[in-house]
OpenMM code with the backbone's topology and positions (N, CA, C; nanometers):
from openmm import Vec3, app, unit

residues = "UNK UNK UNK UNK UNK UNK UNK UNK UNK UNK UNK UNK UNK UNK UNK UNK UNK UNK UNK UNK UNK UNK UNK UNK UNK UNK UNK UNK UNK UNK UNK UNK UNK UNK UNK UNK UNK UNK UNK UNK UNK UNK UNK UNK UNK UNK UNK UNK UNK UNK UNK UNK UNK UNK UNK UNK UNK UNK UNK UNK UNK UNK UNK UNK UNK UNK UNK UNK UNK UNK UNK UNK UNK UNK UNK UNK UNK UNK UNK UNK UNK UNK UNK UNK UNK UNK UNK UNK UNK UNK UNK UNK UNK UNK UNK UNK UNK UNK UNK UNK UNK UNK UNK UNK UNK UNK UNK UNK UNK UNK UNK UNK UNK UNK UNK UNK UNK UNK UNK UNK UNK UNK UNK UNK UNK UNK UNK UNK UNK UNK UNK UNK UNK UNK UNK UNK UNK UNK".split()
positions = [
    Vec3(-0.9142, 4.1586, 2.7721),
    Vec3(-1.0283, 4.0869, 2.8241),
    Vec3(-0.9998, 3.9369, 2.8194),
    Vec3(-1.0433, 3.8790, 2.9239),
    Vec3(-1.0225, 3.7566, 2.9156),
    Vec3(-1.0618, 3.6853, 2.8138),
    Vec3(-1.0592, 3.5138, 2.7666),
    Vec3(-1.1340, 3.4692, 2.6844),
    Vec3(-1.2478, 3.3694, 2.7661),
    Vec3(-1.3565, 3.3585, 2.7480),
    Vec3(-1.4267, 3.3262, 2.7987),
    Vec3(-1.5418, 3.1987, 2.6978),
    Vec3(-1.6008, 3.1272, 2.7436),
    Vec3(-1.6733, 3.0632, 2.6525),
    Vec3(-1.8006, 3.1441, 2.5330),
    Vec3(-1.8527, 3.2373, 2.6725),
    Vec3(-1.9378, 3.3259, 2.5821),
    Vec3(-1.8752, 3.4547, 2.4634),
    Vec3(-1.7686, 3.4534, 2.5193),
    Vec3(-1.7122, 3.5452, 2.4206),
    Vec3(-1.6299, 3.4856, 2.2976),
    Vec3(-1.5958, 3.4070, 2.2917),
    Vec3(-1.5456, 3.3277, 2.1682),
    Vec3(-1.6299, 3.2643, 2.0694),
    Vec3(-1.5920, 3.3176, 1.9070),
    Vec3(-1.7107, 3.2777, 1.8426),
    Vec3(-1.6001, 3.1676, 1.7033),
    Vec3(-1.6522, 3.0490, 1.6669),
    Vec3(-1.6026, 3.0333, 1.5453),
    Vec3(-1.4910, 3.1000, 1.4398),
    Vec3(-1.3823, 3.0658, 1.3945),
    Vec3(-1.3016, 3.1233, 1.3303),
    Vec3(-1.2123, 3.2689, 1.4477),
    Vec3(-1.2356, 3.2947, 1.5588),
    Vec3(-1.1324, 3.3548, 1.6539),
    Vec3(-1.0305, 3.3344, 1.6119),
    Vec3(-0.9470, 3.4461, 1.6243),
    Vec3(-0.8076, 3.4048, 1.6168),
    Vec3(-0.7284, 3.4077, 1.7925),
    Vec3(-0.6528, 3.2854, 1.8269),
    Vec3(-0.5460, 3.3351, 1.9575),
    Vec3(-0.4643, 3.4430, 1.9006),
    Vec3(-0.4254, 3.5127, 2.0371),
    Vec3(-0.3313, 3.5914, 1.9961),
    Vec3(-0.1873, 3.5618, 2.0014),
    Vec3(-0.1301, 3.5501, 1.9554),
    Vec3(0.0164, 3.5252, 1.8326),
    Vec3(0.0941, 3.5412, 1.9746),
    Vec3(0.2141, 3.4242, 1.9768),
    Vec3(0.3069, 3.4302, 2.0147),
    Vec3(0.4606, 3.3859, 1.9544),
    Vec3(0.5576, 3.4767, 1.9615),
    Vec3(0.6513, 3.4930, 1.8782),
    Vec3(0.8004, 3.4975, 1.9598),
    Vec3(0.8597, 3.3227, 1.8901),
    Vec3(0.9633, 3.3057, 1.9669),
    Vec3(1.0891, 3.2916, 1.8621),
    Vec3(1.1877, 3.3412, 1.9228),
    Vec3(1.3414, 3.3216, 1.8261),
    Vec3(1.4390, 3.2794, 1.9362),
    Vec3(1.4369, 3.1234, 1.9350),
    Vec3(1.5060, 3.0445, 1.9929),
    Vec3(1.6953, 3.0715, 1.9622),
    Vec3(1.7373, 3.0783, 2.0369),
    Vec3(1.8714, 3.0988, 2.0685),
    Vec3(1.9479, 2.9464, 2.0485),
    Vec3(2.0469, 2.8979, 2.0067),
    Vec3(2.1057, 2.7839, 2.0678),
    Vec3(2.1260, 2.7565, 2.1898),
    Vec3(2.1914, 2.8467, 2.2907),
    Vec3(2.1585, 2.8360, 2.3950),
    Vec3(2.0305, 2.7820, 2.4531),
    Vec3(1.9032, 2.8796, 2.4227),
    Vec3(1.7547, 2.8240, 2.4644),
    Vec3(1.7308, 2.6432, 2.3988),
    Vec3(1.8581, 2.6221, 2.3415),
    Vec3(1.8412, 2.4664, 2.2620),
    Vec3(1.8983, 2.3630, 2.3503),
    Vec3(1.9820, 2.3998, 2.3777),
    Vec3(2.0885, 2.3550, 2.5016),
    Vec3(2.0031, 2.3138, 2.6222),
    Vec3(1.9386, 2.4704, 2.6454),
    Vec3(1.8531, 2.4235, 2.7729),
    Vec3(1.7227, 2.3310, 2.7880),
    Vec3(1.6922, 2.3570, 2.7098),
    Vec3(1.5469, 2.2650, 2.6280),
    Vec3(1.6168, 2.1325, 2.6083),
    Vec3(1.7070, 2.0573, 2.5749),
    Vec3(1.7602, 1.9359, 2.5640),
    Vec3(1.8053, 1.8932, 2.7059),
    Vec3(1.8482, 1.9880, 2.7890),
    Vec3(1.8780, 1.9441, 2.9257),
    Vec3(1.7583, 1.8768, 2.9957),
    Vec3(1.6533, 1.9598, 2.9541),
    Vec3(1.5224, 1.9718, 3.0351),
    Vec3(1.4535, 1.8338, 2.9805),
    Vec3(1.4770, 1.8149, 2.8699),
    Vec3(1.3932, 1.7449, 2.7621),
    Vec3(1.4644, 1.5744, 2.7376),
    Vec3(1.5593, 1.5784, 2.8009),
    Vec3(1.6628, 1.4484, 2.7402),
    Vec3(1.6706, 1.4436, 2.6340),
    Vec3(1.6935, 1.5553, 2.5171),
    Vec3(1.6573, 1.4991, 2.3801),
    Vec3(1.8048, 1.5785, 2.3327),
    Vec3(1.9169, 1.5173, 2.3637),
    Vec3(2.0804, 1.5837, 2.3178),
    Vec3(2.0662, 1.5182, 2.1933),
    Vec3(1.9716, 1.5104, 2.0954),
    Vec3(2.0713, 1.4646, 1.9595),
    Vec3(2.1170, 1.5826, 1.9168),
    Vec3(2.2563, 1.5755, 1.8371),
    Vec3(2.3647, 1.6612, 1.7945),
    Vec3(2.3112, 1.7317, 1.6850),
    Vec3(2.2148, 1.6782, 1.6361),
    Vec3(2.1174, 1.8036, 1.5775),
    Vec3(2.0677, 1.9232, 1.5645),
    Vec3(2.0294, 1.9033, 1.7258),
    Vec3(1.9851, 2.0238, 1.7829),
    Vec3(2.0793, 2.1493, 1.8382),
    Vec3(2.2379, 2.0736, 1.8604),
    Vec3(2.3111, 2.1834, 1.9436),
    Vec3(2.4328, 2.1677, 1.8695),
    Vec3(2.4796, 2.1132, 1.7623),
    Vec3(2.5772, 2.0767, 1.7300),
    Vec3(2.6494, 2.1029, 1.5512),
    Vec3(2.7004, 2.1969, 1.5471),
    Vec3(2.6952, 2.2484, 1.4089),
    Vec3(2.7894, 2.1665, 1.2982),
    Vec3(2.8923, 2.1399, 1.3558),
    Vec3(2.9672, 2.0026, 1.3442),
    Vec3(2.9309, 1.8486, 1.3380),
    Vec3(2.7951, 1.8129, 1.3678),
    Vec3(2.7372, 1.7390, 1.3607),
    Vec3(2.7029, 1.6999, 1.1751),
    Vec3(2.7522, 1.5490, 1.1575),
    Vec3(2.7193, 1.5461, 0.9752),
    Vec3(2.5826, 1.5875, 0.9526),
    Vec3(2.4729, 1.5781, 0.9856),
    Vec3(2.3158, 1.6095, 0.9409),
    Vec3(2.3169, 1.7295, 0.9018),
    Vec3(2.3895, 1.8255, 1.0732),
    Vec3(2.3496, 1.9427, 1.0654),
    Vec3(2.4358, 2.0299, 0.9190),
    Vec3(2.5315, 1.9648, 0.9200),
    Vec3(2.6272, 2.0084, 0.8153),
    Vec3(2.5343, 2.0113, 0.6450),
    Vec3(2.4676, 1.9014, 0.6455),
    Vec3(2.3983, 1.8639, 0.5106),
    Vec3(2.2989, 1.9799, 0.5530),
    Vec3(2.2571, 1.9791, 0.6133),
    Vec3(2.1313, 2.0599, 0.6403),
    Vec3(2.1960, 2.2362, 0.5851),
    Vec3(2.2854, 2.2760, 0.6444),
    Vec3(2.3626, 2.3805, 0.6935),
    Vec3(2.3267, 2.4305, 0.8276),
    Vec3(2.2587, 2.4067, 0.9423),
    Vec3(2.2069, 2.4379, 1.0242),
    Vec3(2.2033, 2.3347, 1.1241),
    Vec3(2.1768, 2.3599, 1.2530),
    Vec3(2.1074, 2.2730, 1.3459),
    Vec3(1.9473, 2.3183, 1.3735),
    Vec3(1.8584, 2.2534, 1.4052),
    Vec3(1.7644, 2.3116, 1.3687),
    Vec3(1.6904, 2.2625, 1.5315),
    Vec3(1.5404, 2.3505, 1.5662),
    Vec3(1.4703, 2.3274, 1.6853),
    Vec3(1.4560, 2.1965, 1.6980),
    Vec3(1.4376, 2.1795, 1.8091),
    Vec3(1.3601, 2.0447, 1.8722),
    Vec3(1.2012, 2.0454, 1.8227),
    Vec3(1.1692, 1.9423, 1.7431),
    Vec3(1.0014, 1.9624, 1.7096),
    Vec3(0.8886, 1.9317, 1.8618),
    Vec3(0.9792, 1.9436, 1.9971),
    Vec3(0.9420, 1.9184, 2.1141),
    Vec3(0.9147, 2.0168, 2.1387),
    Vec3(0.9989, 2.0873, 2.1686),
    Vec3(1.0436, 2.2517, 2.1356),
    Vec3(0.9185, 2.3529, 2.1259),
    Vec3(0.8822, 2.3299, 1.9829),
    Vec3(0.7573, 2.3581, 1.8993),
    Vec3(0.6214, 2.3580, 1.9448),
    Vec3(0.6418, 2.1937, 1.9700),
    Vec3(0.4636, 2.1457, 2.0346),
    Vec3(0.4884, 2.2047, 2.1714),
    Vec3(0.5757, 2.2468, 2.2514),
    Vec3(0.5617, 2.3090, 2.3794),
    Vec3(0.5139, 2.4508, 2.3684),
    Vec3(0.5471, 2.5187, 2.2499),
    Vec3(0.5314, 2.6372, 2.2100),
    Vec3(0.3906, 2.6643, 2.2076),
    Vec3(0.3302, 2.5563, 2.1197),
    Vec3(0.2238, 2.5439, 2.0864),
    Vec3(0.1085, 2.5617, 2.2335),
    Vec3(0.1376, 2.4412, 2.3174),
    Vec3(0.0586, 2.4442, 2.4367),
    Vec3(0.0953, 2.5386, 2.5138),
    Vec3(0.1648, 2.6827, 2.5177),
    Vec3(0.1934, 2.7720, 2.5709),
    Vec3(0.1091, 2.8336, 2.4635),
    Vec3(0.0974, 2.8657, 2.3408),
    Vec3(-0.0456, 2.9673, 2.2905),
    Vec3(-0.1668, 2.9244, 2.3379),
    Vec3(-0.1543, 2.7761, 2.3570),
    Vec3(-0.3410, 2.7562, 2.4097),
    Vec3(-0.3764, 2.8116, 2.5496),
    Vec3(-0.2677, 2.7592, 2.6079),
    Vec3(-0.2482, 2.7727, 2.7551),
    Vec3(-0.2669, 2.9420, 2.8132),
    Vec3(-0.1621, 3.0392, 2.7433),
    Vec3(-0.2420, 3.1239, 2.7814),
    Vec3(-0.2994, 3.2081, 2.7470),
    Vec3(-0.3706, 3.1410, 2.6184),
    Vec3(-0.5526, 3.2202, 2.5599),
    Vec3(-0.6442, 3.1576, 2.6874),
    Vec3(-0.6237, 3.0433, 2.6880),
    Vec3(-0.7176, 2.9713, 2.7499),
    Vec3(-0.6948, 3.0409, 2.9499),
    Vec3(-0.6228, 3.0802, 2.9658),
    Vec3(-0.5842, 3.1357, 3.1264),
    Vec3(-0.6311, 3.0378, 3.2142),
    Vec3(-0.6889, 3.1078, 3.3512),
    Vec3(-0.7587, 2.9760, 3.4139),
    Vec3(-0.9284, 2.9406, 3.4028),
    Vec3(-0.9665, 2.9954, 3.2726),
    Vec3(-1.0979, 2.9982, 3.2353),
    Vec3(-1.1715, 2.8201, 3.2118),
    Vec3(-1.0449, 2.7159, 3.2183),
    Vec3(-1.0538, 2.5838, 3.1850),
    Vec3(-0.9436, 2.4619, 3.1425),
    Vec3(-0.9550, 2.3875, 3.1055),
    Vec3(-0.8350, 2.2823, 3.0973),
    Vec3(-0.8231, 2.2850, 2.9612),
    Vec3(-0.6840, 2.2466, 2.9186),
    Vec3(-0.6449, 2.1380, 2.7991),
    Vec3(-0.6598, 2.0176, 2.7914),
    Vec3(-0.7903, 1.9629, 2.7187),
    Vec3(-0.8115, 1.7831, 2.6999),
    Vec3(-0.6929, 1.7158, 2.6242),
    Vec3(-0.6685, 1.8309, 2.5026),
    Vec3(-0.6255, 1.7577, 2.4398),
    Vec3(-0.5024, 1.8980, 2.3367),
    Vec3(-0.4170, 1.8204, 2.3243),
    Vec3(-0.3086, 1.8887, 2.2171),
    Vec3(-0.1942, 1.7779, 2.1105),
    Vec3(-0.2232, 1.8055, 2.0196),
    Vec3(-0.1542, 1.7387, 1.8896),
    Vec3(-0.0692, 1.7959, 1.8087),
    Vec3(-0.0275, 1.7495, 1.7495),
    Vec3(0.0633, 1.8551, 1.6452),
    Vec3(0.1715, 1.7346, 1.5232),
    Vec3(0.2215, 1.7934, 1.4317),
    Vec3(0.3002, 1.7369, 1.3785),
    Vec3(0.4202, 1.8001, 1.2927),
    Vec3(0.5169, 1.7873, 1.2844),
    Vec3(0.6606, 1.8077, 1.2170),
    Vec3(0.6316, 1.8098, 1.0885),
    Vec3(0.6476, 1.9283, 1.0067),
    Vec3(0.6415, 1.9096, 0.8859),
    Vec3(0.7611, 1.9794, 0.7702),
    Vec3(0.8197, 2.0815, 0.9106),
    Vec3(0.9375, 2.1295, 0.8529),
    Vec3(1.0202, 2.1834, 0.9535),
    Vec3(1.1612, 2.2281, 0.9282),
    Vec3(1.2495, 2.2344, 1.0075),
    Vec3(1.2568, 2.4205, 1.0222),
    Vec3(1.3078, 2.4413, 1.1518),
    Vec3(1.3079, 2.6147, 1.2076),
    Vec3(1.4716, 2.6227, 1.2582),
    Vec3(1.5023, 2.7023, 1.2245),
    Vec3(1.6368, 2.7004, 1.2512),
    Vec3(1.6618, 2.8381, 1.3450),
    Vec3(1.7339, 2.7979, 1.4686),
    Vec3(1.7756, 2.8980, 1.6110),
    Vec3(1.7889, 3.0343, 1.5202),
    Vec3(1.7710, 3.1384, 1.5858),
    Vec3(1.7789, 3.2615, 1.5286),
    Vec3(1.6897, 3.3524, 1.4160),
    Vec3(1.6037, 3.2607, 1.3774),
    Vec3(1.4659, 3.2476, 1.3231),
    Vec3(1.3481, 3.2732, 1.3819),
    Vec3(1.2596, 3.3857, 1.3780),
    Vec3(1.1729, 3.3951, 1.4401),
    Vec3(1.0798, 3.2714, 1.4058),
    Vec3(0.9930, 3.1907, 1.4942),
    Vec3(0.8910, 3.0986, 1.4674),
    Vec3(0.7553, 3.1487, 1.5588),
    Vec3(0.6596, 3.1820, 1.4514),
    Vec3(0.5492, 3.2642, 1.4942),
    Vec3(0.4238, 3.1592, 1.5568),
    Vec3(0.3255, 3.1507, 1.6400),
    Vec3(0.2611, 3.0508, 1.6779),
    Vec3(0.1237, 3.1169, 1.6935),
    Vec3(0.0280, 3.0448, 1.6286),
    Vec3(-0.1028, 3.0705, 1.5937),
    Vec3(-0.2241, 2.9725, 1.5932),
    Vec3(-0.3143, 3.0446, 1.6276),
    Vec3(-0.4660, 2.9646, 1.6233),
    Vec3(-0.5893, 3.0155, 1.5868),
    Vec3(-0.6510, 2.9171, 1.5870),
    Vec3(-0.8038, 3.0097, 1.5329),
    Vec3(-0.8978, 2.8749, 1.6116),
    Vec3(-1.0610, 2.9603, 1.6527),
    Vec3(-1.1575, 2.8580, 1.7064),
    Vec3(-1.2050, 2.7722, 1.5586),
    Vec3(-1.1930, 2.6650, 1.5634),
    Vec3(-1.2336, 2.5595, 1.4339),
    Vec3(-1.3896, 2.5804, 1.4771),
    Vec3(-1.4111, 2.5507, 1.6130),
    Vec3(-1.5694, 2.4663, 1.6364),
    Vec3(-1.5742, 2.4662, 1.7748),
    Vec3(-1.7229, 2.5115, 1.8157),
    Vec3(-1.7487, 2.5326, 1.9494),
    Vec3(-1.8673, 2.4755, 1.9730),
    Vec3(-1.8541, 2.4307, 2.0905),
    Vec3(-1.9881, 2.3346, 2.0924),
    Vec3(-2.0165, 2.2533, 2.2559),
    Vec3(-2.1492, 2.2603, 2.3214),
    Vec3(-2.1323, 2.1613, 2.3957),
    Vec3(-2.1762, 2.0021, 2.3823),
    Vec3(-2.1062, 1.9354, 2.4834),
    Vec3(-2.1521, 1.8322, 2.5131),
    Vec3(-2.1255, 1.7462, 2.6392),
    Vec3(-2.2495, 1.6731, 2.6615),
    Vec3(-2.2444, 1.6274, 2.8034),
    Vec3(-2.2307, 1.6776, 2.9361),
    Vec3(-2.3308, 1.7883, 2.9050),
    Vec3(-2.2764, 1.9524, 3.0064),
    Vec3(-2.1287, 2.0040, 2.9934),
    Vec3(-2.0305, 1.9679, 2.9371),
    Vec3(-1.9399, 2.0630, 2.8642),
    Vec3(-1.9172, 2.1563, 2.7637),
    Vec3(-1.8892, 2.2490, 2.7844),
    Vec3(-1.8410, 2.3593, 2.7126),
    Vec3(-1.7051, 2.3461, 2.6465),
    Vec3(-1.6831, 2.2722, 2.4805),
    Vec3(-1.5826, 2.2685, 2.4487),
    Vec3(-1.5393, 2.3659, 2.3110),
    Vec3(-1.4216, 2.3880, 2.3228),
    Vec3(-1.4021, 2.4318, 2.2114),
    Vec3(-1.2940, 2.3650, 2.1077),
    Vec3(-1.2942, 2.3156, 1.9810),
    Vec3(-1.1809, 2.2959, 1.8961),
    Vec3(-1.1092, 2.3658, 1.8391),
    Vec3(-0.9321, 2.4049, 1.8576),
    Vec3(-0.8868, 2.4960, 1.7634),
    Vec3(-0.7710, 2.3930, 1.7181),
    Vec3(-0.7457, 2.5264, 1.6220),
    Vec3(-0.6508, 2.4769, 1.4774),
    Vec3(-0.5776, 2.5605, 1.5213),
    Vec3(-0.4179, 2.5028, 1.5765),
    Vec3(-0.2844, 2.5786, 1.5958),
    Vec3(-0.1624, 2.5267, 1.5162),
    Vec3(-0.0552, 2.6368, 1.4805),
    Vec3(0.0207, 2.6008, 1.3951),
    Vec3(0.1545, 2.6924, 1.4489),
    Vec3(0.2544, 2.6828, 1.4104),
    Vec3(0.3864, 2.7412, 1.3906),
    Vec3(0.4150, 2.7483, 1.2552),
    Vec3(0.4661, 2.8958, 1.2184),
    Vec3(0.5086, 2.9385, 1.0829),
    Vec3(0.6536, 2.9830, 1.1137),
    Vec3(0.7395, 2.9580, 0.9777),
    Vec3(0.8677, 3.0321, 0.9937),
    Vec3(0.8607, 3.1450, 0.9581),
    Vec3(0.9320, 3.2223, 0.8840),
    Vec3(0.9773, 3.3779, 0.8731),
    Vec3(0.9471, 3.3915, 0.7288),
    Vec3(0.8924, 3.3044, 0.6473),
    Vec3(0.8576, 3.2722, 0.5311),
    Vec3(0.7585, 3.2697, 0.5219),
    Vec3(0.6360, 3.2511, 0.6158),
    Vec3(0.4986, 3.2219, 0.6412),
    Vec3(0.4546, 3.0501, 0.6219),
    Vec3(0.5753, 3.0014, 0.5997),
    Vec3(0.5147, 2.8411, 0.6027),
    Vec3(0.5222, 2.7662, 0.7173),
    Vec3(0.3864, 2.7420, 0.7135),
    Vec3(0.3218, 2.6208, 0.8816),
    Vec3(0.4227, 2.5159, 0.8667),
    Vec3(0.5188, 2.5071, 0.9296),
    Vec3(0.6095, 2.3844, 1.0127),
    Vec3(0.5503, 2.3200, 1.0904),
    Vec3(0.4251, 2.3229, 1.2020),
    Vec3(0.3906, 2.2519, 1.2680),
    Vec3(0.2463, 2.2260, 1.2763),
    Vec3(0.1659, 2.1961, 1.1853),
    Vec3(0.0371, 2.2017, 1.2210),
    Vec3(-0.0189, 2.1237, 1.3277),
    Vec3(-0.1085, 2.2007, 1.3770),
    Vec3(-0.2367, 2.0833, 1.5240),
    Vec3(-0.3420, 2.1190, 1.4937),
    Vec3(-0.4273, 2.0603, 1.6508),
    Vec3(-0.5335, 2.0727, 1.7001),
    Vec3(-0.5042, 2.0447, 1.8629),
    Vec3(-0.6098, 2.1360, 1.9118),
    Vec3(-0.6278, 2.1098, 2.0409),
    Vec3(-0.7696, 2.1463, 2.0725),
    Vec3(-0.8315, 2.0571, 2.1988),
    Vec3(-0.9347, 2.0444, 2.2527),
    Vec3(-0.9199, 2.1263, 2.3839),
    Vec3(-0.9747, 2.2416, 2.4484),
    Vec3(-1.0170, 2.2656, 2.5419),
    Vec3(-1.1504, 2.2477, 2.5846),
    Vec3(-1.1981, 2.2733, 2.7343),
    Vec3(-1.3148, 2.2400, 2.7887),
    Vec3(-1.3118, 2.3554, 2.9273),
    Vec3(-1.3879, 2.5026, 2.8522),
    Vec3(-1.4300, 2.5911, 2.9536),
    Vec3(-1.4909, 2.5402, 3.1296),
    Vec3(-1.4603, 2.5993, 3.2168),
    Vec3(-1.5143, 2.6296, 3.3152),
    Vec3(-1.6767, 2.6263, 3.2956),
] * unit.nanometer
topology = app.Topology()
chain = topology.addChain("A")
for resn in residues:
    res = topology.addResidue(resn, chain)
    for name in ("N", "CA", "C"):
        topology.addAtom(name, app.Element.getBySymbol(name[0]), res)
């Protein structure tokens, strides 16, 4: 069933989307993205070496992110708004799970908006990326 304004209540959860980025899919995402630091694709790279890993693009991530809002939300309304922040590193071959819940629903100014709380977890269950995003129903 679609999601709809009347059908969404407080504390909703989106439904979960679950990605395990490839190096390759890193490669391509840096092509797309201009963002070649040797970080991301480069295992030989000194960071990645300290690290032991090369790890996602936190671009990567927040794109991930506006792909769970995007399609809970279908064409039922727009994205005002999407945020997020880096708080830990996901490394290619790692599942990174992506999640939300309705914070707060509410209108105003003849809009129908809703606030959610979205995040990315690693394979550990710890939020690497916490947000928020603002939609505004149809």
């Amino acid at each position: 069933m679609a999601v709809t304004w009347e059908n969404i209540e407080e504390g909703s959860e989106l439904p979960e989307i679950r990605k395990t980025p490839t190096v390759t899919q890193l490669v391509k995402y840096a092509a797309g993205s201009g963002d070649f630091n040797p970080l991301h694709h480069d295992y030989n790279f000194e960071q990645s070496k300290m690290i032991g890993s090369i790890i996602c693009h936190g671009r990567y991530k927040y794109a991930s992110l506006g792909e769970l809002v995007s399609n809970w939300l279908g064409h039922n309304g727009r994205v005002r708004k999407l945020s997020c922040q880096y708080r830990g590193m996901d490394m290619p071959g790692n599942e990174i799970v992506c999640r939300g819940t309705v914070a707060k629903k509410y209108e105003e100014n003849g809009e129908k908006i809703a606030e959610l709380t979205v995040w990315t977890e690693n394979a550990e269950g710890k939020k690497t990326t916490p947000g928020q995003a603002i939609v505004v129903f149809k």
